[in-house]
C-alpha positions as CSV (number, residue, x, y, z in Angstrom):
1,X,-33.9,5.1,42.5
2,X,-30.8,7.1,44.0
3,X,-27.3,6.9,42.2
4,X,-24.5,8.4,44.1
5,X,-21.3,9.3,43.1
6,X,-18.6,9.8,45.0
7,X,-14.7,10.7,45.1
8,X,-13.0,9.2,48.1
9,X,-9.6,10.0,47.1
10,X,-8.4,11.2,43.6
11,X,-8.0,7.7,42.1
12,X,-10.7,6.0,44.2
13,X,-14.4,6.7,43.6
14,X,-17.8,5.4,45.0
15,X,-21.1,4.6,43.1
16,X,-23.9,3.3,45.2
17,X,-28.0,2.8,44.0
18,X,-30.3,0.4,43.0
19,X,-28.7,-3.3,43.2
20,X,-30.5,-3.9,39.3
21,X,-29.5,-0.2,37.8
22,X,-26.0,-1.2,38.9
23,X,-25.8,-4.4,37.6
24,X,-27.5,-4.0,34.3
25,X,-25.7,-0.7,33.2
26,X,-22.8,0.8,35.6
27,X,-20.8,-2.7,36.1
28,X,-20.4,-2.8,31.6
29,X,-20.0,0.9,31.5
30,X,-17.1,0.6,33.9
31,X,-15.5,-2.8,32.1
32,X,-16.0,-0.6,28.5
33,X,-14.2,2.4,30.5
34,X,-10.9,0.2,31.4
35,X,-11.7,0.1,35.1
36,X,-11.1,-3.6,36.5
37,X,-11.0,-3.1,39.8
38,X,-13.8,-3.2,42.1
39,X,-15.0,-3.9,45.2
40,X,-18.9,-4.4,45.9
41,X,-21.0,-4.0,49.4
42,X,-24.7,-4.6,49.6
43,X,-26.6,-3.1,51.9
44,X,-30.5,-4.4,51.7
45,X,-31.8,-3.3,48.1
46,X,-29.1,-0.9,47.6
47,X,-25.1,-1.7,46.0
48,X,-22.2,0.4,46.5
49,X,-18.9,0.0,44.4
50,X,-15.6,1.2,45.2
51,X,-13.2,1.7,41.3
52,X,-9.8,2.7,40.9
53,X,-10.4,5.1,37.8
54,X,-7.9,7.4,36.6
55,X,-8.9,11.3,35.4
56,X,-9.3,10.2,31.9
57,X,-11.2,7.0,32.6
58,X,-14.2,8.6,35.3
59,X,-14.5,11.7,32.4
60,X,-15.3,9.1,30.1
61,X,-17.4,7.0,32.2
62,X,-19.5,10.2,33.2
63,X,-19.8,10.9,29.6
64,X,-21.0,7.4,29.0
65,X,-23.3,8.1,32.1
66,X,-24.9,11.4,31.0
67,X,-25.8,9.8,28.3
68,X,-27.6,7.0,29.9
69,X,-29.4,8.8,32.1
70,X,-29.5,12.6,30.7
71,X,-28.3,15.8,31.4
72,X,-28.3,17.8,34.6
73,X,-31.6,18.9,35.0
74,X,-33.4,16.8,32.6
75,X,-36.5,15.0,33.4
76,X,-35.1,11.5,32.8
77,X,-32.4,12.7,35.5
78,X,-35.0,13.6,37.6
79,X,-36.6,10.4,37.6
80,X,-33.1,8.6,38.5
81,X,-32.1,11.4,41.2
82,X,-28.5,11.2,40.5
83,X,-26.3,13.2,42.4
84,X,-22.6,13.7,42.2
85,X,-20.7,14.5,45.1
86,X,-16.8,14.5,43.8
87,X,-17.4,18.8,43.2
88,X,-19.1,18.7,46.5
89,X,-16.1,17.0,48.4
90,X,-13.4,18.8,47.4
91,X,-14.9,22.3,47.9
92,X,-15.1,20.9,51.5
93,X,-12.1,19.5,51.5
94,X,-10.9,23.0,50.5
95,X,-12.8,24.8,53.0
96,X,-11.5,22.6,55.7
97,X,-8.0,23.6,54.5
98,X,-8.1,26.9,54.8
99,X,-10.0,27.2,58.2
C-alpha cells in the first residue's frame, strides 16, 4: 500500500493511497483534526484527497498519523511505504527560486 502526502499550496494538501486505508482511517483522522473540506478523485484502486488544513491542523493530523502508522523508519512504516513530499516540494520550490 502507498500513502502520499503532499503540499500543493500552504493551505492545500494531497493524500492519495489505498481506496480502504483511506476510508477506514485518514477520512475520521481528518473530521477529528477540524478539516471539513475535501474533495476526492479515484483513480482504479487508488484515492486521492485534496484538504484545506491550516499549520496547526496538518501538525496535528501528522501526529495522529505517525502514530497510526509509526515512526520514520519503523517496520510498520515500511510495510505502508508512506512518503511525504511537503519537505520535498518546497526545497524545490526554493531551488527553482533561486536559479
Amino acid at each position: 500500500m502507498k500513502l502520499k502526502i503532499q503540499s500543493i499550496t500552504e493551505d492545500k494538501k494531497s493524500i492519495s493511497g489505498n481506496t480502504k486505508f483511506i476510508k477506514k482511517n485518514i477520512i475520521p483522522m481528518l473530521k477529528g483534526v477540524g478539516v471539513t473540506k475535501t474533495r476526492v478523485r479515484r483513480f482504479g484502486d487508488q484515492i486521492e484527497i485534496e484538504f484545506d488544513a491550516d499549520n496547526r491542523q496538518f501538525k496535528t493530523f501528522q501526529k495522529i498519523l505517525k502514530k497510526k502508522v509509526g515512526k520514520e523508519g519503523s517496520r510498520a512504516r515500511e510495510n505502508f511505504n508512506i512518503q511525504v513530499f511537503e519537505n520535498l516540494i518546497k526545497e524545490m520550490v526554493k531551488e527553482v527560486i533561486n536559479e
